[in-house]
ZAGU-505710 format. One record per residue: z, x, y of N, C-alpha, C in turn. Coordinates in steps of 0.2 Angstrom, whole numbers, plus 5000, padded with zeros to 4 digits. Layout:
// residues N
ZXYZXYZXY...
//
This chain:
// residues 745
538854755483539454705483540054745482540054795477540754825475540754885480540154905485540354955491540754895497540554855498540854825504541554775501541854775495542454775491542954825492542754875493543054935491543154955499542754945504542754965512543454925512543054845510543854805515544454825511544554845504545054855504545454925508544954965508545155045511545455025518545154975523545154955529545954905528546054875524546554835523547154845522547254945517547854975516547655005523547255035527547355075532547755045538547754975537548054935542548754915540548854895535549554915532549954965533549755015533549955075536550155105543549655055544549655045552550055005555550154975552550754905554551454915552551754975550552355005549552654995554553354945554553654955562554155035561554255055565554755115567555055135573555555145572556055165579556155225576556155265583556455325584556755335591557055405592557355435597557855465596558455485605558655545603559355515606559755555601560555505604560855585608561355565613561555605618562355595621562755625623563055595625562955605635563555575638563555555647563355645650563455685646562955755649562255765649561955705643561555715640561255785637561655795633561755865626561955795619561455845615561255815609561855775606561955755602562555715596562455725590562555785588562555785581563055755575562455705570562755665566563155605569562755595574562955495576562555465570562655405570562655355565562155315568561555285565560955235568561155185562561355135564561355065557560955005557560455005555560054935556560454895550560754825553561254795551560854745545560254705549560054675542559754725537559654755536559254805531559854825527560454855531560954875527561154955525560554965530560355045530560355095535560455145535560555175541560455275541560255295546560355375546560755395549560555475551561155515555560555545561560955555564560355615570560455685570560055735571559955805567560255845573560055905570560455935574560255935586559755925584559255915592559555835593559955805589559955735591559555695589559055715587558355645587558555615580558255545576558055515571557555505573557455445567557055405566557055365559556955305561556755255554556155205554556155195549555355155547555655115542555055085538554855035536555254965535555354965543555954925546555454845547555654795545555454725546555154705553554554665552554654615559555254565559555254535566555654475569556354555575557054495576557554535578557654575573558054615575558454675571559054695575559654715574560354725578560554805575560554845580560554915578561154945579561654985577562354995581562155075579562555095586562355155588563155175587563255245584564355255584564155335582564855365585564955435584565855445585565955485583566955455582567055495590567355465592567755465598567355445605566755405604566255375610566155305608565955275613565955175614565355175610565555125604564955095600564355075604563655065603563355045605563055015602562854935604562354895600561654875604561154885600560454865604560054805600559854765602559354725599558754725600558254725594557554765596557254685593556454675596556254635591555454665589555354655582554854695581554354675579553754695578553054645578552554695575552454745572552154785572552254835576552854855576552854905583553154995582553055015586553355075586553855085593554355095590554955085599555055165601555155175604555755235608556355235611556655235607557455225610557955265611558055275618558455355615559155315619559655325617560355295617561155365620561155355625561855405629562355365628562755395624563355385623563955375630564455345628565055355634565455365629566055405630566655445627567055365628567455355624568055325624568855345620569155355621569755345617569955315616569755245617570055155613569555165608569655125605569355105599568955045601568355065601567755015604567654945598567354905601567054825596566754875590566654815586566354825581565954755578565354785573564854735572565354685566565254615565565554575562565054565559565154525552564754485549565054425546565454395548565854345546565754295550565354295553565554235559564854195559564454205553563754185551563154225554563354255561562654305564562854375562562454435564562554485564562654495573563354505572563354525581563954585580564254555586564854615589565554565593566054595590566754565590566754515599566354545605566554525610565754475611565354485608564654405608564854375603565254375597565354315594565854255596565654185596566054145599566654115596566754145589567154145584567654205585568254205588568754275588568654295579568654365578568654395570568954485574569654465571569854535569569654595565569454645567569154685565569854725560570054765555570554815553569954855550569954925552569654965549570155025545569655015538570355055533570255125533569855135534569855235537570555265543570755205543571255255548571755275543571955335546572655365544573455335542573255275546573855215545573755195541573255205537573255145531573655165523573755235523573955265516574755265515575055245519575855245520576155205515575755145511576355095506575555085502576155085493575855065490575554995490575754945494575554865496575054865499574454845496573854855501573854775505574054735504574154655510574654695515575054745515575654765521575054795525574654805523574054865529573654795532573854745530573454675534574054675541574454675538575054625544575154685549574654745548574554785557574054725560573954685561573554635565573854575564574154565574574354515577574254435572574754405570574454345568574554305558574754415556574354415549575254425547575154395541576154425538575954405531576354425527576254445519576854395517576754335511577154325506577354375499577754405498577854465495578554465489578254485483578954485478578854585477578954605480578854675479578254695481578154765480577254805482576954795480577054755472576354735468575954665468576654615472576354535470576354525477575954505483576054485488575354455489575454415494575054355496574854355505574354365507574254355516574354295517574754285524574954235530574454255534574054185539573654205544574054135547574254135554574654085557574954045552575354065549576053995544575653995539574853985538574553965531574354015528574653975523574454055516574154025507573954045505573754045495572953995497573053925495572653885495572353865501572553875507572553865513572053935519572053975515571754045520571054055510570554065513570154095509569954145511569754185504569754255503569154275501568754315502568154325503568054415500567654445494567454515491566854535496566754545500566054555502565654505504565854445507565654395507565554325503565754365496565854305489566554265489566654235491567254205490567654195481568254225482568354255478569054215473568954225468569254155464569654185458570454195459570754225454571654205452571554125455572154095453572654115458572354085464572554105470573154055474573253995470573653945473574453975474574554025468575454035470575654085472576154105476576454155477576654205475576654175469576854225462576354275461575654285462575354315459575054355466574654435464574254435468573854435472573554475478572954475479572254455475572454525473572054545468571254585470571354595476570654645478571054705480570854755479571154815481570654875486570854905488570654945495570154985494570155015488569455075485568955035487568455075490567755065493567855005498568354995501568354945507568154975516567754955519567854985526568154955529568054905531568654885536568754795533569154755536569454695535569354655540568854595539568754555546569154495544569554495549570054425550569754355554569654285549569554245557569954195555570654195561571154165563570954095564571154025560571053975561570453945557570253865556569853845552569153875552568953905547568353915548567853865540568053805541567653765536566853765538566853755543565953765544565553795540565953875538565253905538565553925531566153915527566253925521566453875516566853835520566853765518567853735513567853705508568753685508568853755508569553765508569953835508569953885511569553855521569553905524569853865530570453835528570753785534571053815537571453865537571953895539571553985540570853985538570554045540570454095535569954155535569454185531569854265530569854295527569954375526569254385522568754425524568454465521568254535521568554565515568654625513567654665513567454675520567054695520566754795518566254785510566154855507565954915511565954975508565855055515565055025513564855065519564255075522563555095517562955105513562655175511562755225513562555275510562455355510561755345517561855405523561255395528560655425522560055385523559455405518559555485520559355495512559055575513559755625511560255585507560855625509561355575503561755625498562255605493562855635494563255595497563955605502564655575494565155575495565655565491566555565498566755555491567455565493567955565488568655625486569055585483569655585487570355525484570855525489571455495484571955535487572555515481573055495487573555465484574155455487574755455483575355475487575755485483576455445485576655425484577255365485578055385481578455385487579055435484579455365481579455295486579855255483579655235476579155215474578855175469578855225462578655295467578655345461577855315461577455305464576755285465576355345462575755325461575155365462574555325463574155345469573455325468572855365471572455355464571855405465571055355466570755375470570055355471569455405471568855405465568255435466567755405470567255425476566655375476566055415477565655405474564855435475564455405477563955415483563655385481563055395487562355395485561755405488561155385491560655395494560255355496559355385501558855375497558455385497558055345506557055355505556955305513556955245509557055215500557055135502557655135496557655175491558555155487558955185488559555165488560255175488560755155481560955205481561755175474562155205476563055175473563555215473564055185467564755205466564755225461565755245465566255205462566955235466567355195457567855225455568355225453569055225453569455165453570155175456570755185452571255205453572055185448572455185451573155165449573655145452574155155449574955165447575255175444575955165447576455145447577055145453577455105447578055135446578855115444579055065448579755055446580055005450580455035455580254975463580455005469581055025471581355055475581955055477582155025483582754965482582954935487582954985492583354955500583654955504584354995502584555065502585255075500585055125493584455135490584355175485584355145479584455065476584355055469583855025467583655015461583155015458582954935459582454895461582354805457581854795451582354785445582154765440581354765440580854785436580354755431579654735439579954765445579354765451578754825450578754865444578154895442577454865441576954905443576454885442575854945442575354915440574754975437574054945435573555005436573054975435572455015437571855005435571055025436570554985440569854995442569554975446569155025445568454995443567755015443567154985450566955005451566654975456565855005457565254965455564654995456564054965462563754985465563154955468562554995467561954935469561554985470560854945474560254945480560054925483559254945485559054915484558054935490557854885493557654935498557554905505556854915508556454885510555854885514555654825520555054845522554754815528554954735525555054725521555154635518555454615516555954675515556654625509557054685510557854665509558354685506558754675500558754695496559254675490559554715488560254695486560854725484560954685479561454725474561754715469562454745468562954735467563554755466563954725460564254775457564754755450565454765452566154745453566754745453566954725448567454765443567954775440568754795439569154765440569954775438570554745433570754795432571154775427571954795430572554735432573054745431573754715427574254765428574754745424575454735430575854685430576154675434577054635432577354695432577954665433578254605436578454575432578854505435579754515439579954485443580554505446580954455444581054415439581254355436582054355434582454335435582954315431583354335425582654305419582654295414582554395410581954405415581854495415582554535418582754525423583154585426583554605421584254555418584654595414584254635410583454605407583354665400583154725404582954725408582754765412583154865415583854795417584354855420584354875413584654865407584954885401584354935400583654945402583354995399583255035405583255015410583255055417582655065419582455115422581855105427581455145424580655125426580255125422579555105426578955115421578355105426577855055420578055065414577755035410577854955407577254885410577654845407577654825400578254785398578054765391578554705389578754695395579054635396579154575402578754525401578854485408578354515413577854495411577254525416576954485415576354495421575654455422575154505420574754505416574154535415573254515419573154545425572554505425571754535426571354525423570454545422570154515426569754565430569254525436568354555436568254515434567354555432567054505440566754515443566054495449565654525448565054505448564454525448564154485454563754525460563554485465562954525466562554465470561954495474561854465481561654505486561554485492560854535495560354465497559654465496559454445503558954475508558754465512558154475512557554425515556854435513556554395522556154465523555854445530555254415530555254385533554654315532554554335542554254355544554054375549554554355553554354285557555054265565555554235558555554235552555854185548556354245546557154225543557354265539557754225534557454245528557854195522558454235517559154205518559654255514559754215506559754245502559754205493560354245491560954235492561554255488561954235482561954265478562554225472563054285470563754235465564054295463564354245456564354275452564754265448565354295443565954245445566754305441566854235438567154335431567854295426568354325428568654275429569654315429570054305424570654325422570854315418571654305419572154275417572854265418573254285413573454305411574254315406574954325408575254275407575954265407576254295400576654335401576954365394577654385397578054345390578654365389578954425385578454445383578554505379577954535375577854575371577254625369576954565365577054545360576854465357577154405357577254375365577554345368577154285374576454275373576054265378576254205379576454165385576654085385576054055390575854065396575154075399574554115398573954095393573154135394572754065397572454095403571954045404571354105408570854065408570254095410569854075414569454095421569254055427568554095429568054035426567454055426567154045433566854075438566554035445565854045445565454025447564754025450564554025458564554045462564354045467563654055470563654025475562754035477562553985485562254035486562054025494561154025496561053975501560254015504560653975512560054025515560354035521559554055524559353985531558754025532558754015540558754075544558654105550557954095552558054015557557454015561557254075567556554045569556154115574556754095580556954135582557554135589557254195593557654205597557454235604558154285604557954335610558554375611559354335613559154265616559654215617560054175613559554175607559854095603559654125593560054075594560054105582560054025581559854025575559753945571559853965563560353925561560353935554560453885549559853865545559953805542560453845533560753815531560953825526561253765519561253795514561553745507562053805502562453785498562853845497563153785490563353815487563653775479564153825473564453775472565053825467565053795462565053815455565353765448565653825444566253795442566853835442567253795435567253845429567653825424568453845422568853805422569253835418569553805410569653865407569853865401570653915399571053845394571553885390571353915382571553985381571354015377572054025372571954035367572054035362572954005359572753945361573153885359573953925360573953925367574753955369575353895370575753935370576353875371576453835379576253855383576253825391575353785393575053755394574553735395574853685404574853775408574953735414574453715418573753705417573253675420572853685415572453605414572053585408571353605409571053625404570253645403569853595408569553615412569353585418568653605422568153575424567553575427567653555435567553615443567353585445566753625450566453565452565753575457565753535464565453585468565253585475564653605477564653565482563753565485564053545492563753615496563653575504563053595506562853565512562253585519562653585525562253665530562553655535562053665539562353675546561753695549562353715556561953775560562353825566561853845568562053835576561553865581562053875586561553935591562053995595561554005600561753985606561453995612561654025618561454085621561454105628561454075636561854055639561554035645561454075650561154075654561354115662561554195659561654225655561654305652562654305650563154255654563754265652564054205646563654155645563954095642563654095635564054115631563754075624564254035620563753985619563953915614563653935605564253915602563953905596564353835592563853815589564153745588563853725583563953675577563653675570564053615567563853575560564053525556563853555549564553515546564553535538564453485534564153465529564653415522564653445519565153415514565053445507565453405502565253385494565253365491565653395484566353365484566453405477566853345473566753385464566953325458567253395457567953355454568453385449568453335443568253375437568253335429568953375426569453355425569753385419569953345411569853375406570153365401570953325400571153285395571753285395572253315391572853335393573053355388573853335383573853345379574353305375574553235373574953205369574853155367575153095374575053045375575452995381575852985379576152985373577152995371577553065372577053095375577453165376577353165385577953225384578053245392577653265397577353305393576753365398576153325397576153265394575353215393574953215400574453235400574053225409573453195403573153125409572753105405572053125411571453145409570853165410570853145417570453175422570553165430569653185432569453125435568753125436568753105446568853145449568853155457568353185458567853135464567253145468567753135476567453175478567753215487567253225490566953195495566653215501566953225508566853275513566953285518566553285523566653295530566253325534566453375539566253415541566653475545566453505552566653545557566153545562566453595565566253615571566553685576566153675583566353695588566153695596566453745597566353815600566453865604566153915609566153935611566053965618566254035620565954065621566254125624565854155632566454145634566154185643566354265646565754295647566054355649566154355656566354365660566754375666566354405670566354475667566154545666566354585663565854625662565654685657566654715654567254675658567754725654568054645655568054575656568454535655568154465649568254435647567954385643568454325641567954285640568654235637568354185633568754155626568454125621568754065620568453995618568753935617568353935612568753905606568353855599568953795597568453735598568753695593568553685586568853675580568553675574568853605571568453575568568853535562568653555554569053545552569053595544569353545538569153545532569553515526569853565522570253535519570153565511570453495506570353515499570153455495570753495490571153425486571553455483571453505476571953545475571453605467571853565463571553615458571753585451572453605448572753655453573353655449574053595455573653575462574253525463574053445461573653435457573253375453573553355447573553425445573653425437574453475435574553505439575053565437575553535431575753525424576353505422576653575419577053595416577253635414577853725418578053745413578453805418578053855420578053885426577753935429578153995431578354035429578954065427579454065429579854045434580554015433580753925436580153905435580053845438579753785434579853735434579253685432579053665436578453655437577953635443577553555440577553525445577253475444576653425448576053435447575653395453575353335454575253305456575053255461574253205460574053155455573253155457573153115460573853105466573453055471573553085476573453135479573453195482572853185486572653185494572153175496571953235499571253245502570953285505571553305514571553365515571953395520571353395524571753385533571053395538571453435542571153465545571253515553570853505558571353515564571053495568571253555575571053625576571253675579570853675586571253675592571053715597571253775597571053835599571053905601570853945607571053965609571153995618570954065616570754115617570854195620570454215625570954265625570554335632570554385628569954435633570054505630569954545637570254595639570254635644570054695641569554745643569854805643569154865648569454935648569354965653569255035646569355085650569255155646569655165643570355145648570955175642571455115643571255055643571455005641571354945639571654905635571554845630571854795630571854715635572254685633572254615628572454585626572154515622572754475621572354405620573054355621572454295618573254275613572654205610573154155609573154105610573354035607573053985605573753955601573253895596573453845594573253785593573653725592573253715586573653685580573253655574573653595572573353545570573553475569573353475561573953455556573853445551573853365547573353355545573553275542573353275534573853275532574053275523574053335523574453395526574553445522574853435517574853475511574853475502575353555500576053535500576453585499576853565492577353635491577553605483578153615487578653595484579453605485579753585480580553605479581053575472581253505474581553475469581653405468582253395469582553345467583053335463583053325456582653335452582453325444582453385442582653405435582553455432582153415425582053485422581853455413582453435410582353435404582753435397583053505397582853575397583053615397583353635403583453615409584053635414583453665421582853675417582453675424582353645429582353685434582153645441581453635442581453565444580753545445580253535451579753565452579553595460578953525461578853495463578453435466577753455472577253435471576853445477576753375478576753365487576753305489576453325496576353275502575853275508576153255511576253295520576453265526576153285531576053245536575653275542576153315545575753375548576053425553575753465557576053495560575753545565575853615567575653635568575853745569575253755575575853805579575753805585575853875588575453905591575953965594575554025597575554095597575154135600575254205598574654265601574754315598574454355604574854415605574654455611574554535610574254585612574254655612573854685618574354765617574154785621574154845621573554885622573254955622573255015626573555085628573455095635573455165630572955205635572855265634572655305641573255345643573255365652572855425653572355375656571855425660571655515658572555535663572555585664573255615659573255585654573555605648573255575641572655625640572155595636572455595629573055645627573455635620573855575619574055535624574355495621574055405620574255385615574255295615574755265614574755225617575255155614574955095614575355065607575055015607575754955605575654895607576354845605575854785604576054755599575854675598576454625596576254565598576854515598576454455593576654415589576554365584576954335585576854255587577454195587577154135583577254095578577054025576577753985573577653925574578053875575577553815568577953795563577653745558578153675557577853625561578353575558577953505554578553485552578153425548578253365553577853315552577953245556578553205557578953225552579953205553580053245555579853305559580253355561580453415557580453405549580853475546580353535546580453595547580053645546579753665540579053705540578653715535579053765531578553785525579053855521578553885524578653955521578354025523577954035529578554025534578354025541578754105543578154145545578454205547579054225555579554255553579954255559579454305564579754275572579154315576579154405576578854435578578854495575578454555581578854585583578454645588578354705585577754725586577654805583577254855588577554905587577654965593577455025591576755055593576555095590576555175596576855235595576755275599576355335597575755365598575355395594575055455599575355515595575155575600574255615596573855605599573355645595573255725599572655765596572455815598571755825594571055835598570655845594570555915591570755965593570956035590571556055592572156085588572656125588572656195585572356245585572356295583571956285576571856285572571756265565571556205562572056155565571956095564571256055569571155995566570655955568570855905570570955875576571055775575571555755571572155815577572955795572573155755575573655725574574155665577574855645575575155635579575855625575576155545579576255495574576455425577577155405574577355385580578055315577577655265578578155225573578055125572578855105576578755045576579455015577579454945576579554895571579454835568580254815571580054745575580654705577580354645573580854615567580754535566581554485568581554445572581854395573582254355569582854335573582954285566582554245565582654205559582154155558582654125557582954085561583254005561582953945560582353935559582053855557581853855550582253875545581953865539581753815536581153795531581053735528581853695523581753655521582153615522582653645513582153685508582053735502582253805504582253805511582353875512582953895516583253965517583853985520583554015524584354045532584054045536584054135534583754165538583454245537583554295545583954345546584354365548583654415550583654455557583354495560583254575558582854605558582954685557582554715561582654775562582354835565582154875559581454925559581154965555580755025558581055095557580555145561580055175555579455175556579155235553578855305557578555355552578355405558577755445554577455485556576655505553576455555556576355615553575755645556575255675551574655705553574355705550573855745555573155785551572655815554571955825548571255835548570955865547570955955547570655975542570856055539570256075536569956135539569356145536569656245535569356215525569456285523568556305519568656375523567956385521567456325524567156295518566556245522566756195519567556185518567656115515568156075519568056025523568655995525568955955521569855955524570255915519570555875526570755795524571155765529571655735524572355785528572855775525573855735532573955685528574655655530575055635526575355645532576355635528576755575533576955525530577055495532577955465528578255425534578955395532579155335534579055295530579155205530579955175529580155145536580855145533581355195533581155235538581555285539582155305540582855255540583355245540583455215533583355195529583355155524583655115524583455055528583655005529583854925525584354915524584554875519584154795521583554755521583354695524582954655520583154575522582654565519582054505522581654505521581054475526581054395526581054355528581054275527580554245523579854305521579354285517579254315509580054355509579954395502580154325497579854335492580254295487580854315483581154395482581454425481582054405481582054365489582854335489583054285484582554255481582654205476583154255470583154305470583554325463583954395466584054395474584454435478584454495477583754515479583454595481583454605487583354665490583054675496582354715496581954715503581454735503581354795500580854845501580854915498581254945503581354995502581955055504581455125509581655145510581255225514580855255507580255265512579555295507579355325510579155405508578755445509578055465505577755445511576855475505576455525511576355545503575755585508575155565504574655585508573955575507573455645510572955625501572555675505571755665502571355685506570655655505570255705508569655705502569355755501568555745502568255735508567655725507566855775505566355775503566055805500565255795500564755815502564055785501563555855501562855815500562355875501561755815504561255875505560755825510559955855504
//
């Protein structure tokens, strides 16, 4: 009995072994001469190699069902291939085409793994490896190169993204797919994710409640992380920049490795910048900021599962530009350290993103949870704001058996999220408070006839806000306890038609909510120069978006154009009153009006055949926000062209993949201010750049220089909050950058 025990097991691992699926092959380009160091990515696994010096790979213990493989080499047309596998062994050998535009790229925000021109949801691609991206220490400024996107901004260190007129509570923000929770309602504060270990930034313009749910009314930013190390192989980088306005510095370490089934890495950041100089050469008071960033991952992957884990940590310190700071400010002059009138904030996330292949079935189990942290401080032992913001986050996601045509995704997703005031401060601008969510959704994506795809889906979701009360009912700031139950329901229909292989066109309708938060519900108390006040009868916001684009392009050119209408019923804005306090404060109210924003976004690409050094690029942004009596919205961006002229070379004597570019930033007046707001006068902005790769010995260095602002232009933007205490924007800045990459195999 224990000999024919011992056969079926031998016979059982034999066939195990034998049921490895595995792709290989040989990449090449339109000569058919090998590609040394092309890129192979299988997207759900999250893993990828290089091709050797003959061109070939190969990889294995790669899953049954589909799999989406992208195929890239720097200066030739991305290639995406869909394989579906069953125990199999494939051969794929892949000829590249040369490009000088900048080819699609794989998305993942749009709920599939696809590619920018088969998704039926438009998503902006920004990839942060380019050369343009090291120029200002304001990493939200490196958003608004993408048609559409504009920055709420009190200097370099506090800024806020606009995606069409909406911005804080109204656009959700997304760390790698976690949405991301760090006292995001006011303009005053910032971001707060920074650009270390990010690869690129997928934008998607307009409601995307479907698939994320409230606070994706106005649209998604997901700071999507770099890649792994190709198996077999522990690559690095470091990279500093240098900031002449801010007197900046910023340094990044990242390491990081990867075996045939685990991977880790490992990146460090900091920051450090005085106070900016206007327009004209003078300093604004107390706009300093600084700070750390720790960032870890690490991941194994086989024929049945993917799991990842990641740790993000930051720590900022951030000048305030306030009133009450400037004169102490000027009196001690300019400076990088604060210690008066700042924001302190603490950001820990710990996430996991988990795929598990069940043959035609694919099951994603995702969660994250963060503590943030807030501090308002009027001086070294002066704290008037500490509070603390606990989230939980958690997803499953399960990928029915589909076809090369069609995807199905049933889905449930849930958040319960605490906040707490800490150590009995003098401000308690929002009270200790519980809230939870729970939605289902469900999304399927279909092929017709090889040029039509549909995608269409329904949401609900379910949310209770509990808060405490706070202070006595004979006093001012008394908020008495708030117990809100919110249900919704959400949906989307969109479409994308390829024409042919170089025209397309995309239509989506979406409807979208969002539910009101805790700080326009509850808000009593001052927020640094203001007293804010909220609302608890404040109801659920709905949207209701049509969206229109095209996409044109050829070898060496790129057109695109999109519009969009979005109908707002109880948008939930704050504005000043006529009240002030007792102490001579003005008091800022949140209240609801139905409105609407409307408008369009256009670009164009061109790279002349027979002048292979040059590009140009220009894009146009227009939106219009009104309320239902007609007044204008706030933080409505003036319209804005930008103009890029760019000479490359891929060898110049010594150099590598040199280039030299201007900018040219046209903003508008902006004549339709909200009703709180002034009107904001036009300007012009040149910049200029060049830069190259440098190989000394066996070590390449990629180094630029660039200049923002180049005339030193005295301006100020319609969406700075600056104006409030009569600054101007930042002044002419020179950076250079330089980065140093590194690895062994």
């Amino acid at each position: 009995m224990k000999k024919y025990i011992v056969f079926f097991f031998v016979v059982f691992l034999c066939q195990i072994v034998n049921a490895q699926n595995e792709i290989k092959g040989k990449i090449t380009d339109q000569n058919n001469e090998p590609l040394v160091g092309a890129s192979i990515y299988v997207i759900q696994q999250n893993k990828g190699t290089v091709s050797n010096a003959a061109g070939e790979y190969q990889l294995s213990s790669l899953p049954n069902g589909k799999l989406s493989i992208q195929i890239s080499y720097v200066g030739y047309k991305n290639q995406f291939e869909t394989v579906i596998l069953d125990n199999s062994k494939i051969e794929l050998n892949i000829s590249l085409k040369e490009s000088p535009i900048e080819a699609e790229e794989v998305v993942v925000s749009g709920g599939y793994n696809s590619t920018q021109h088969t998704n039926a949801v438009k998503i902006d691609i920004l990839k942060l490896s380019s050369s343009s991206n090291t120029t200002t220490p304001n990493f939200t400024e490196i958003l608004t190169k993408v048609p559409g996107i504009d920055m709420i901004s009190k200097g370099c260190g506090v800024s806020k993204p606009v995606i069409r007129g909406l911005s804080m509570n109204d656009i959700l923000v997304l760390n790698n797919g976690v949405r991301f929770e760090n006292y995001q309602y006011s303009e005053h504060h910032p971001l707060g994710i920074d650009e270390f270990g990010i690869e690129n930034v997928e934008i998607i313009k307009g409601p995307a409640s479907l698939l994320y749910g409230s606070d994706a009314i106005g649209g998604v930013i997901n700071f999507v992380k770099e890649k792994p190390a190709p198996i077999g192989e522990i690559v690095g980088d470091y990279n500093l920049q240098l900031f002449s306005n801010s007197l900046g510095a910023t340094n990044n370490l990242g390491i990081k490795g990867a075996g045939k089934n685990f991977f880790a890495g490992i990146r460090f950041g900091n920051k450090t910048n005085a106070d900016f100089l206007q327009g004209g050469g003078t300093f604004v008071p107390n706009t300093r900021f600084s700070g750390n960033s720790l960032k870890l991952n690490s991941g194994f992957s086989n024929r049945n599962m993917s799991l990842n884990l990641f740790y993000d940590y930051s720590t900022y310190k951030i000048g305030l530009a306030e009133e009450d700071a400037l004169d102490f400010v000027n009196e001690q002059g300019r400076g990088r350290k604060s210690e008066v009138y700042y924001m302190s904030l603490d950001n820990h996330l710990i996430s996991t993103q988990n795929k598990f292949f069940l043959n035609r079935f694919k099951l994603e189990v995702n969660s994250g949870y963060q503590k943030s942290s807030l501090i308002h401080a009027e001086g070294t032992d002066e704290i008037s704001i500490d509070m603390s913001l606990q989230t939980l986050t958690y997803e499953t996601r399960l990928y029915l058996p589909s076809s090369a045509k069609s995807e199905y995704i049933i889905g449930f997703q849930g958040l319960n999220q605490i906040n707490t005031n800490n150590n009995n401060r003098e401000v308690i601008l929002l009270p200790n408070a519980n809230i939870n969510n729970y939605s289902g959704f469900g999304l399927l994506q279909y092929t017709f006839f090889e040029k039509l795809k549909v995608q269409t889906g329904i949401r609900y979701d379910y949310k209770q806000i509990l808060s405490q009360s706070v202070n006595l009912p004979t006093e001012t700031t008394y908020r008495p306890e708030l117990n809100k139950n919110l249900g919704s329901f959400s949906g989307s229909l969109g479409a994308t038609f390829n024409q042919s292989e170089k025209l397309l066109f995309r239509f989506n309708f979406a409807s979208a909510y969002r539910t009101p938060n805790l700080p326009e519900l509850t808000s009593n108390g001052l927020h640094e120069t203001r007293y804010e006040l909220g609302n608890n009868n404040l109801v659920p916001e709905n949207a209701y978006e049509t969206d229109f684009s095209m996409h044109y392009h050829t070898d060496n050119i790129t057109f695109d154009m999109a519009g969009f209408y979005n109908l707002l019923n109880n948008y939930i804005f704050i504005s000043p009153s006529d009240d002030t306090t007792a102490d001579g404060d003005e008091i800022y109210k949140y209240s609801q009006a139905n409105a609407t924003l409307y408008g369009f976004e256009t670009g164009f690409h061109i790279h002349p055949e027979h002048i292979e050094w040059l590009h140009f690029e220009t894009t146009f942004a227009n939106v219009t926000g009104k309320k239902a009596n007609g007044d204008y919205l706030p933080f409505i961006p003036a319209n804005k062209i930008n103009i890029e002229l760019r000479l490359e070379k891929e060898k110049l004597g010594f150099l590598q993949n040199a280039y030299v570019k201007i900018n040219s930033l046209t903003a508008f007046n902006q004549n339709n201010p909200a009703p709180d707001e002034e009107k904001t006068a036009g300007y012009n902005l040149f910049d200029f750049g060049i830069g190259a790769n440098i190989k000394i010995s066996t070590q390449k260095l990629a180094i630029g220089l660039s200049a923002n602002n180049i005339f030193d232009k005295k301006y100020v933007d319609h969406l700075s909050t600056l104006k409030e205490v009569g600054y101007f924007n930042p002044g002419r800045n020179i950076a250079l950058s330089v980065k140093i990459p590194f690895g062994i195999k």
